[in-house]
C-alpha positions as CSV (number, residue, x, y, z in Angstrom):
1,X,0.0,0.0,0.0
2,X,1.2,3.3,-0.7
3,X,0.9,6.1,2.0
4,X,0.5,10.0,2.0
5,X,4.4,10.5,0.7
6,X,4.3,8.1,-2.1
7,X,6.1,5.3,-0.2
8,X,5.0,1.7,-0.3
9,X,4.1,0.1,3.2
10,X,2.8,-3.4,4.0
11,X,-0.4,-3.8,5.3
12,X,-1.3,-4.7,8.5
13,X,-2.2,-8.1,8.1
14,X,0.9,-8.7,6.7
15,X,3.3,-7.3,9.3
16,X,0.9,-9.2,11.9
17,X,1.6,-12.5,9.8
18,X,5.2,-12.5,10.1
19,X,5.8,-11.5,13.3
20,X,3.8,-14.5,14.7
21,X,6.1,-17.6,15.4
22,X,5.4,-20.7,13.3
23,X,4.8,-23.3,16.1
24,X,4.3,-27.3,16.3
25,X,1.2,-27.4,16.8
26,X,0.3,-25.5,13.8
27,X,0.4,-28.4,11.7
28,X,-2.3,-30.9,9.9
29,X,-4.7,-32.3,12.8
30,X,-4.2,-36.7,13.2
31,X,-7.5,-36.3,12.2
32,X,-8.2,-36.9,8.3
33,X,-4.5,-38.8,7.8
34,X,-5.1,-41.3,5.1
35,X,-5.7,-44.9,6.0
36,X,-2.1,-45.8,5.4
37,X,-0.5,-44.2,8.3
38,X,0.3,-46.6,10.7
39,X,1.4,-46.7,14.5
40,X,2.4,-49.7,16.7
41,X,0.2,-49.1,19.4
42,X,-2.9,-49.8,16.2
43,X,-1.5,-53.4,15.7
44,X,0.4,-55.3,17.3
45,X,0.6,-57.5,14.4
46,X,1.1,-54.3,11.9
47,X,4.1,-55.2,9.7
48,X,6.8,-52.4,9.3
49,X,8.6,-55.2,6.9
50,X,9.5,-53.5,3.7
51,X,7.4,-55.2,1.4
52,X,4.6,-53.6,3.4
53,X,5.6,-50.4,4.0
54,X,6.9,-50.0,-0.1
55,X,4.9,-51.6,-2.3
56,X,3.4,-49.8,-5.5
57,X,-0.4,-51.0,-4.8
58,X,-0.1,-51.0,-8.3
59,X,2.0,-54.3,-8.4
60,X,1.0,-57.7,-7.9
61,X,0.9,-58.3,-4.1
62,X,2.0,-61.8,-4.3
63,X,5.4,-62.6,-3.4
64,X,7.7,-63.9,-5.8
65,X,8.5,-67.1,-3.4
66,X,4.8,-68.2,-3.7
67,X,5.0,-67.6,-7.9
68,X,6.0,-70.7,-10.6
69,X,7.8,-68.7,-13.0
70,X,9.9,-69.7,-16.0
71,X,12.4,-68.3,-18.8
72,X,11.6,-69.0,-22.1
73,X,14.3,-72.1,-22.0
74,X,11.8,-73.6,-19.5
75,X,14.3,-72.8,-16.7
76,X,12.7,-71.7,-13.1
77,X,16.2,-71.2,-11.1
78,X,15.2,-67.7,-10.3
79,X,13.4,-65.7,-8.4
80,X,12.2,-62.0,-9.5
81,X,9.1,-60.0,-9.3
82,X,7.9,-60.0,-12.8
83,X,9.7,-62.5,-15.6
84,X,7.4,-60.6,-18.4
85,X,9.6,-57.5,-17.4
86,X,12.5,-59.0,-18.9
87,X,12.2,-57.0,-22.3
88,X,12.4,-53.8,-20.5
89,X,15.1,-54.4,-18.3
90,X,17.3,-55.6,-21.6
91,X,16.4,-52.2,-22.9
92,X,17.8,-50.6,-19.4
93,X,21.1,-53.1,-19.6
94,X,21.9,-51.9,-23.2
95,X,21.5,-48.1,-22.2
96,X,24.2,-49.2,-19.9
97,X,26.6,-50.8,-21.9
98,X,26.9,-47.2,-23.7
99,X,28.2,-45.5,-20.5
100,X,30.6,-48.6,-19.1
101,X,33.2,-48.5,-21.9
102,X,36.0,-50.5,-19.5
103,X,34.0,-53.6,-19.1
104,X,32.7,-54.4,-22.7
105,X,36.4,-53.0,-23.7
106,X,37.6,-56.4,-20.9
107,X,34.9,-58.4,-22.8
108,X,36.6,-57.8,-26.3
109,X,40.2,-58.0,-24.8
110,X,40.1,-61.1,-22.6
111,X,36.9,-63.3,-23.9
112,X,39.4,-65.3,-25.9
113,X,41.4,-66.0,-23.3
114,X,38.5,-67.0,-20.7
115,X,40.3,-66.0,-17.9
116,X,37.2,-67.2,-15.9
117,X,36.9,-70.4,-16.7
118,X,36.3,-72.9,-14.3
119,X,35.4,-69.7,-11.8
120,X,32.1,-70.6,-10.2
121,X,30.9,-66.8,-8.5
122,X,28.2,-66.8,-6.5
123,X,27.7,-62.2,-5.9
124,X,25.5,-60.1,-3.5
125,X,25.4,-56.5,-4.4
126,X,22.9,-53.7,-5.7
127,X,21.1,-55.5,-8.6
128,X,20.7,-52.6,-11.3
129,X,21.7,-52.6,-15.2
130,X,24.7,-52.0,-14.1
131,X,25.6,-54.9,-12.1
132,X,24.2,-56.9,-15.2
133,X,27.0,-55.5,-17.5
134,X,29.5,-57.2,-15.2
135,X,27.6,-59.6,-14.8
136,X,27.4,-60.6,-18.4
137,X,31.0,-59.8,-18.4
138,X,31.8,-62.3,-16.0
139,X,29.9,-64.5,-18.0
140,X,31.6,-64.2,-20.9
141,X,35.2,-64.5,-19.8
142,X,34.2,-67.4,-18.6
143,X,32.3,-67.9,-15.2
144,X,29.1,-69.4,-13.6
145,X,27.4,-67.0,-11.2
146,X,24.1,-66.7,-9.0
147,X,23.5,-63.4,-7.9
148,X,21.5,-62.0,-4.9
149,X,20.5,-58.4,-4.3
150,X,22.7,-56.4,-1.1
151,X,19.7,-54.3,-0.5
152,X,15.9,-54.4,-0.1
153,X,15.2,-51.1,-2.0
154,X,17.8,-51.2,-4.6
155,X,16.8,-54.1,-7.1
156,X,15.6,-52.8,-10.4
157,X,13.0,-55.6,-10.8
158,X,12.9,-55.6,-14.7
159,X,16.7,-55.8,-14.9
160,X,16.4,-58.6,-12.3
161,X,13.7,-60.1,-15.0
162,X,16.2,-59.5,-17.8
163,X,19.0,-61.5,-16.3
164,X,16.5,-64.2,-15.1
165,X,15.7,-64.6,-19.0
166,X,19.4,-64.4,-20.2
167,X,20.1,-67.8,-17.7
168,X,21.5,-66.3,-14.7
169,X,20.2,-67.7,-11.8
170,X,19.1,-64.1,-9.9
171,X,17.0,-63.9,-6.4
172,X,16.1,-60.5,-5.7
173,X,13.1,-58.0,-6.1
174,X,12.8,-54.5,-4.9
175,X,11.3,-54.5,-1.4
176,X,11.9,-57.8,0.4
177,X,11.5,-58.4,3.6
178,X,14.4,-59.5,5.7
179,X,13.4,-63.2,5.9
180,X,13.3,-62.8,2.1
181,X,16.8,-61.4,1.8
182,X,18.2,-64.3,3.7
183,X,16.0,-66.3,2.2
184,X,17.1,-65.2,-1.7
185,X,21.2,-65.7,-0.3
186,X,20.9,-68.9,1.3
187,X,18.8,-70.3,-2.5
188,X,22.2,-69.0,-4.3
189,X,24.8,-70.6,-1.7
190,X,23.0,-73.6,-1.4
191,X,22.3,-75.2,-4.3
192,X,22.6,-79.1,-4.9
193,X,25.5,-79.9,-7.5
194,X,26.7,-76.7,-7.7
195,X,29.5,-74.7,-4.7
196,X,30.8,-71.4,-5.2
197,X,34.6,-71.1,-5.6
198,X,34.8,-67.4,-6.1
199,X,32.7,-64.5,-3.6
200,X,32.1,-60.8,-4.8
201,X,30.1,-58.9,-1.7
202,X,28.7,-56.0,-0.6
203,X,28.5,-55.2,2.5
204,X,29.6,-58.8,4.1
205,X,26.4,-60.9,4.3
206,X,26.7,-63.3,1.7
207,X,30.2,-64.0,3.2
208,X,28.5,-63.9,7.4
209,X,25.5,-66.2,6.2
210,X,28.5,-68.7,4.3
211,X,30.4,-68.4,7.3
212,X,27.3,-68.8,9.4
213,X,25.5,-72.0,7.6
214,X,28.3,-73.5,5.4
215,X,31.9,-73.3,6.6
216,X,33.2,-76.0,4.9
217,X,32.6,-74.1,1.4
218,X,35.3,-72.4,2.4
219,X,37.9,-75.3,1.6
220,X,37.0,-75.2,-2.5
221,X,36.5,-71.2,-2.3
222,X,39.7,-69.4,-3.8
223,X,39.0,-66.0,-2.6
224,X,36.6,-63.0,-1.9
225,X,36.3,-59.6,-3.7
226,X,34.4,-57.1,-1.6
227,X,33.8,-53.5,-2.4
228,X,32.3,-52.0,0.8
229,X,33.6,-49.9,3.6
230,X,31.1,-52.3,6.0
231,X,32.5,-55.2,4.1
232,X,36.0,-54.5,4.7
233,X,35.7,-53.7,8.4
234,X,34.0,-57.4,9.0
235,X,37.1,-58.8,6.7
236,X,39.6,-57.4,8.6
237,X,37.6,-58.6,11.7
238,X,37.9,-61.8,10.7
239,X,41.3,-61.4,9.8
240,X,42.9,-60.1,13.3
241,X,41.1,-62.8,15.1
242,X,42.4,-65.1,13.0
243,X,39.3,-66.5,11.4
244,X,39.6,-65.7,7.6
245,X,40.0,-68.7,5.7
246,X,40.9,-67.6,2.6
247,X,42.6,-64.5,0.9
248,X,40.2,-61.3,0.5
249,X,40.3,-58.5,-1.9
250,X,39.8,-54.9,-0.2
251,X,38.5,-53.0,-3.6
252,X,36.8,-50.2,-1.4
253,X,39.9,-49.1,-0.9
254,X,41.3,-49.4,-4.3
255,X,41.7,-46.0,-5.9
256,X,39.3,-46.7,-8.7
257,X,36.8,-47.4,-5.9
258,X,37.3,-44.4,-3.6
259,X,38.1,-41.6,-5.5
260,X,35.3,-42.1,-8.1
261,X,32.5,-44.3,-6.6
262,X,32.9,-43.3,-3.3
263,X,33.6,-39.4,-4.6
264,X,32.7,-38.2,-7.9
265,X,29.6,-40.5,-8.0
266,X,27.9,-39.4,-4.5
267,X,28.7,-36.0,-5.6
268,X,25.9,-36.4,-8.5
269,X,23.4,-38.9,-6.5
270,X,22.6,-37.3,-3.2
271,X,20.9,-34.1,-5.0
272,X,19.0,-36.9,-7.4
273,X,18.0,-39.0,-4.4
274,X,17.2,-36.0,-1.8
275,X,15.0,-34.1,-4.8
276,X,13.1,-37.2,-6.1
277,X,11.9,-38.0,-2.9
278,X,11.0,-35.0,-1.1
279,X,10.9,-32.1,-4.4
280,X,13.0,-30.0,-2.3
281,X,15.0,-26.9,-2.7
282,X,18.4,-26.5,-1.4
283,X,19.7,-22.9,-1.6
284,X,19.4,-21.8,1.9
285,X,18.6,-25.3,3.0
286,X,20.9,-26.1,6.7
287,X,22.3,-29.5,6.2
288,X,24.8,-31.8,8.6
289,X,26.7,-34.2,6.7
290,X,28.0,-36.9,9.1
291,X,31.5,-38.3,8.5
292,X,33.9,-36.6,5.7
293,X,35.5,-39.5,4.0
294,X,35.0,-39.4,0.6
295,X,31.2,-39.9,0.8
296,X,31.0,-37.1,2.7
297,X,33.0,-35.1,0.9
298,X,31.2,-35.9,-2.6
299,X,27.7,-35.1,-0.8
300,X,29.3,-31.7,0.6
301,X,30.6,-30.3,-2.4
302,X,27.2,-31.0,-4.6
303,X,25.1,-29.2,-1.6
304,X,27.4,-26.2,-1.2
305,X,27.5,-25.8,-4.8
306,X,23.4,-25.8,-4.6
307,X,23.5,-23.1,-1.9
308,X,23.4,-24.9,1.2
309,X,24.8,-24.0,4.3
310,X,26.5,-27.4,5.6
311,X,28.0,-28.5,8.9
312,X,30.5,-31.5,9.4
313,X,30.9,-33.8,11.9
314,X,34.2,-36.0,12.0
315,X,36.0,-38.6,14.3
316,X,39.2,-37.7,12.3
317,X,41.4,-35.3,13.1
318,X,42.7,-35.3,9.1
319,X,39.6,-35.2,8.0
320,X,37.9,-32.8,10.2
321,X,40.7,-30.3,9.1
322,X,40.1,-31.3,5.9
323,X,36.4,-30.1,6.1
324,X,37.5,-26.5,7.3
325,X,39.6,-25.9,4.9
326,X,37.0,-26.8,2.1
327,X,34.9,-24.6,3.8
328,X,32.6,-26.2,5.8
329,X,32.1,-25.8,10.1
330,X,33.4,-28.4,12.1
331,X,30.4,-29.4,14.8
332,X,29.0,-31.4,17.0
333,X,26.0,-33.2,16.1
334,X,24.2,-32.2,19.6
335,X,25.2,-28.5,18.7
336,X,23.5,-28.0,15.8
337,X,20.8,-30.6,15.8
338,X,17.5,-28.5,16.6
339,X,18.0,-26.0,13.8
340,X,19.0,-28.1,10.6
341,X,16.7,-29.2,8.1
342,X,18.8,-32.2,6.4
343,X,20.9,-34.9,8.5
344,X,23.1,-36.9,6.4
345,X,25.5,-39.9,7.8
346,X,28.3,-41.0,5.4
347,X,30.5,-42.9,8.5
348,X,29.8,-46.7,7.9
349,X,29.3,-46.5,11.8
350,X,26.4,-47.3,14.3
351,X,24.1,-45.3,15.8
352,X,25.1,-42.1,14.3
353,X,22.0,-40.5,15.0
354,X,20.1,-41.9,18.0
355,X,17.0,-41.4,19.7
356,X,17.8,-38.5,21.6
357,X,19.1,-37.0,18.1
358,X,15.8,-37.9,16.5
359,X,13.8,-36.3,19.4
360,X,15.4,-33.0,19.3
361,X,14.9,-32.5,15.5
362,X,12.8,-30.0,14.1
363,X,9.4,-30.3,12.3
364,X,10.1,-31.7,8.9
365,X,13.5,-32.5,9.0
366,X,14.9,-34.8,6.5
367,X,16.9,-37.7,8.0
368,X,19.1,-40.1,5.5
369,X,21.9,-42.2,5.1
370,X,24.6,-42.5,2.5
371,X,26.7,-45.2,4.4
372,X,26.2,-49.1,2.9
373,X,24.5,-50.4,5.9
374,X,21.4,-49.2,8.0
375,X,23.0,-49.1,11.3
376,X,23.6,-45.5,11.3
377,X,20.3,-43.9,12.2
378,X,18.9,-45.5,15.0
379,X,15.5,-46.7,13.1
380,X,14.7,-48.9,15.4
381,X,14.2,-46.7,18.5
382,X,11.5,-44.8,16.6
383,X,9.1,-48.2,16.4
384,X,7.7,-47.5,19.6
385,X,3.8,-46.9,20.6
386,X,3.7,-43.1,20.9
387,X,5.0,-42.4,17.4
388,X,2.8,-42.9,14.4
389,X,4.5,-43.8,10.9
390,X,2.8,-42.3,7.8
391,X,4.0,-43.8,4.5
392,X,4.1,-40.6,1.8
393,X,5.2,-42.0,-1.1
394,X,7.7,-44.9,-2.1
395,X,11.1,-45.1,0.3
396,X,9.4,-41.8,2.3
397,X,8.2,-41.7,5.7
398,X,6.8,-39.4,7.9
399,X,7.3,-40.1,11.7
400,X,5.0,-38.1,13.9
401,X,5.4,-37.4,17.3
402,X,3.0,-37.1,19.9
403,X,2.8,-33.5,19.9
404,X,2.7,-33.1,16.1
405,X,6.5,-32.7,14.9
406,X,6.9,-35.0,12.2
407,X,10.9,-36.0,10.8
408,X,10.9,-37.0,7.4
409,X,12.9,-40.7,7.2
410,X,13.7,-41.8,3.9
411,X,14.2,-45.3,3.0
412,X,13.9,-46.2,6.4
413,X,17.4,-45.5,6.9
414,X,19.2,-47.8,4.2
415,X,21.3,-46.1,1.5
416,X,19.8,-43.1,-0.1
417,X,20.9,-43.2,-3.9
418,X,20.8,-46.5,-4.7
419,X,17.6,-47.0,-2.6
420,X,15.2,-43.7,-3.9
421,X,17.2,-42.8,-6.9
422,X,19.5,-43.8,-9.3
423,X,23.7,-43.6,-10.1
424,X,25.7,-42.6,-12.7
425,X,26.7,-45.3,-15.1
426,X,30.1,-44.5,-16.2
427,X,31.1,-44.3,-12.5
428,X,30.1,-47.7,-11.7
429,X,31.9,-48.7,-14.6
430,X,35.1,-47.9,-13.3
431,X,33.9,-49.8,-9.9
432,X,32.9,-52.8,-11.8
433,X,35.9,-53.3,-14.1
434,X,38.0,-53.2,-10.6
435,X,35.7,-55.7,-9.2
436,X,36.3,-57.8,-12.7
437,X,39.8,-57.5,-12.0
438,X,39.6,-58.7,-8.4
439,X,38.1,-61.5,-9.5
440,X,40.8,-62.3,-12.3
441,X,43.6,-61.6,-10.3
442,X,42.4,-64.0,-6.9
443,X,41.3,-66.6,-9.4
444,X,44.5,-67.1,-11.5
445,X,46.8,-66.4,-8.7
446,X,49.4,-69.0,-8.5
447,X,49.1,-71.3,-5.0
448,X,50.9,-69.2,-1.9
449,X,50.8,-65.0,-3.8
450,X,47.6,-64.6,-1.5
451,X,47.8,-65.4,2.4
452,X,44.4,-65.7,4.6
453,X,44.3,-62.2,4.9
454,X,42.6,-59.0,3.1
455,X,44.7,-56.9,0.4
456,X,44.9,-54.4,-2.0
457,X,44.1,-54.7,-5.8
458,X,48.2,-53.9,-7.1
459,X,48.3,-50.3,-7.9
460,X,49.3,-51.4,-11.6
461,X,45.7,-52.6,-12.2
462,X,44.4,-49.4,-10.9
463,X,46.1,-47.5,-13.5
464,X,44.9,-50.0,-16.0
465,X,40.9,-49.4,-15.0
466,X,41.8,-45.5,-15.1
467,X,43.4,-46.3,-19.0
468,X,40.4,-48.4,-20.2
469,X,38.1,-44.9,-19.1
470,X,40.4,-42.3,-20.5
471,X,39.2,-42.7,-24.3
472,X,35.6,-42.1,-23.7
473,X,37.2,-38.3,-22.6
474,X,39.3,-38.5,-26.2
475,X,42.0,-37.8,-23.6
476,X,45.5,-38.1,-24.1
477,X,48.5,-39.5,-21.6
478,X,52.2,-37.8,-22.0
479,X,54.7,-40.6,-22.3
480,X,57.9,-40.7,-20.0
481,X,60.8,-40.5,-22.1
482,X,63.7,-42.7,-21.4
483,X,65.8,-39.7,-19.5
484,X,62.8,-39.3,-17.8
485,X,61.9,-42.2,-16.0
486,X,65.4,-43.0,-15.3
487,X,65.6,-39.7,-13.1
488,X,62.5,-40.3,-11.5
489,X,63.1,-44.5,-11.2
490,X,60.5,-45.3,-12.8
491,X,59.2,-48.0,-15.1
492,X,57.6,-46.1,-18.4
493,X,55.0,-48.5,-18.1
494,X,53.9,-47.6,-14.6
495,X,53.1,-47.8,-11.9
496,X,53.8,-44.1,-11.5
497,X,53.5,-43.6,-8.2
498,X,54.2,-45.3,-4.9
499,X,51.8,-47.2,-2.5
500,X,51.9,-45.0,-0.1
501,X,50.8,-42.0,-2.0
502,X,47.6,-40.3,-1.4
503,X,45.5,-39.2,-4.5
């Protein structure tokens, strides 16, 4: 409104309504919340499995277990949501071929050779078109695999479909419960007139349950490739208390894995994961990113370069410093807790956030977890009588406390991108050719080069997964000349730098 001198003035009403304070309580009444919000204290018998809480109701409800289903060879070793989806999830596996130059490049380069023969691989990891390009990799240099899924949320049920009608003997469908998830490992591991001598994981379980329910497949396993920071830690568990029977591959900490995967490709996914779940903006937005390993510093980098203002928590003294000199304050979870509006943990830890964390949160707050496993946020602790779950869409929650204040929990606490979103291709490529040279390298090894203990993929096959990438760039490496790799004592051929250096 303009007054007497010609200068604009807000109205009344207006001034009122922003001086008032935007409390708890002035949020949607219990009453009217559509019939699928859920709370304990309604059912005792109420499922919070995650077939029920994420099912499209547009699927078939029946479970794949109770289906007969068969390939078009007339072969029903599989289990997947929808066989009929197969042609789609081909479509989804050639899209990927395009973007994971290394692997198809390994196909060309050593499918003569079948450097796999023989290897019988028996995987658990994120079933997506990607993992079916290494896959069918594996397959064609040689190897027999049966393949389970890492994660509940993560299958991609028609590329699941699509490997079940190629032949490969695949257990997994997006949203299993927990008994399914056992249930799907323990139908690849055990398997009459077939045993596994080769393991890739992801995350440890398919190695736990063999170590759990069939120890003695350890005598005719050759080694185990695993690619997880989770995974590692229980390898080199096993390892200090003496109870790793057979050589392991660390590939998390290959270079190939950590600077890319771990890096460059949570960089991209977190915004696509955060935005297709909850639509939100993030200029402005207060985040707390949990853990600054590479994880963390991928997420932290794509949500400062969106405009959000982002704390860091850290264990590491390295790392912590790290974090302020990129930028970003160095806090306390408990300090800063009541005022942000996204909590991320990247740590590969337990009970991250807890309880008390959860409690102090503000309305609407957006709680996820980048880590492998689902033991950072304290999910459990919120299954409790006086809190009322509210399924929004797929892999999003609301949790409502008694007074109103609601967090929003997304994927119940189990990896964000890979769970709610998708990752970039070409980044997994590099992961996946790593992993295909794991494998290659534990299988061939001569008797004795590999110990009953956990190790590094040689730093000269690191450079050689960074070589098979570089063309898709049209880039070009300078060549040492003789001079120079004598002064510098090195071979012209690599590796160019030593073990202990930090990329």
């Amino acid at each position: 409104m303009w007054d007497g001198a010609g200068a604009f003035q807000l109205p009344e009403w207006m001034i009122q309504f922003a001086d008032q304070k935007q409390e708890f309580n002035k949020r949607p009444s219990k009453i009217g919340r559509r019939s699928l919000s859920r709370s304990i204290s309604q059912s005792s018998t109420d499922s919070y499995s995650s077939a029920a809480s994420y099912t499209d109701s547009s699927d078939d409800e029946t479970s794949p277990r109770d289906k007969q289903q068969k390939n078009s060879k007339g072969s029903s070793d599989f289990c997947v949501k929808n066989i009929k989806q197969a042609e789609f999830g081909r479509r989804e596996i050639e899209i990927a071929e395009q973007e994971m130059p290394a692997l198809m490049a390994l196909r060309k380069r050593a499918q003569g050779e079948k450097p796999l023969a023989g290897a019988k691989i028996v995987g658990c990891t994120h079933i997506t078109a990607q993992t079916a390009v290494l896959m069918e990799t594996l397959g064609a240099l040689g190897a027999q695999c049966r393949w389970a899924a890492c994660n509940i949320y993560s299958t991609l049920n028609e590329v699941a479909a699509a490997l079940a009608e190629s032949g490969f003997p695949v257990f997994a469908w997006k949203g299993e419960s927990e008994d399914d998830f056992w249930w799907c490992i323990d139908r690849c591991v055990n398997v009459e007139g077939w045993q596994p001598n080769m393991i890739l994981d992801d995350g440890g379980d398919l190695t736990h349950w063999i170590y759990k329910k069939y120890p003695n497949m350890f005598k005719k396993i050759k080694g185990i490739v695993e690619e997880s920071v989770t995974g590692v830690h229980r390898l080199y568990q096993l390892s200090k208390a003496g109870k790793l029977c057979v050589p392991a591959m660390n590939v998390n900490d290959s270079v190939t894995k950590q600077k890319f995967d771990n890096l460059y490709c949570c960089r991209e996914s977190i915004l696509d994961g955060l935005k297709r779940t909850t639509d939100m903006m993030f200029g402005g937005k207060q985040v707390v990113v949990c853990g600054y390993g590479e994880v963390g510093k991928g997420c932290c980098a794509a949500l400062k370069a969106m405009g959000s203002i982002v704390y860091v928590t850290e264990i590491d003294p390295i790392c912590a410093l790290q974090a302020c000199m990129d930028g970003f304050r160095l806090v306390k979870l408990n300090e800063v807790i009541r005022q942000v509006d996204i909590v991320i943990t990247c740590t590969g830890n337990k009970n991250v956030v807890t309880r008390e964390h959860l409690d102090r949160m503000k309305n609407s707050c957006i709680v996820c977890n980048m880590g492998h496993s689902n033991t950072e946020i304290d999910v459990a602790s919120l299954r409790t009588p006086e809190l009322t779950w509210e399924r929004v869409r797929s892999q999003v929650d609301h949790v409502i406390w008694p007074d109103g204040k609601r967090i929003v929990l997304l994927a119940e606490g189990r990896l964000l991108n890979l769970s709610c979103s998708t990752v970039p291709t070409f980044v997994l490529s590099i992961t996946a050719t790593t992993q295909a040279l794991a494998l290659i390298e534990l299988y061939n090894a001569p008797e004795g080069r590999y110990k009953q203990d956990v190790y590094l993929l040689p730093k000269k096959m690191d450079e050689y997964v960074a070589s098979l990438h570089l063309p898709t760039f049209d880039a070009h490496l300078t060549e040492l000349t003789d001079e120079q790799a004598k002064y510098l004592g090195l071979n012209k051929n690599g590796p160019f730098k030593p073990n202990y250096y930090r990329y």
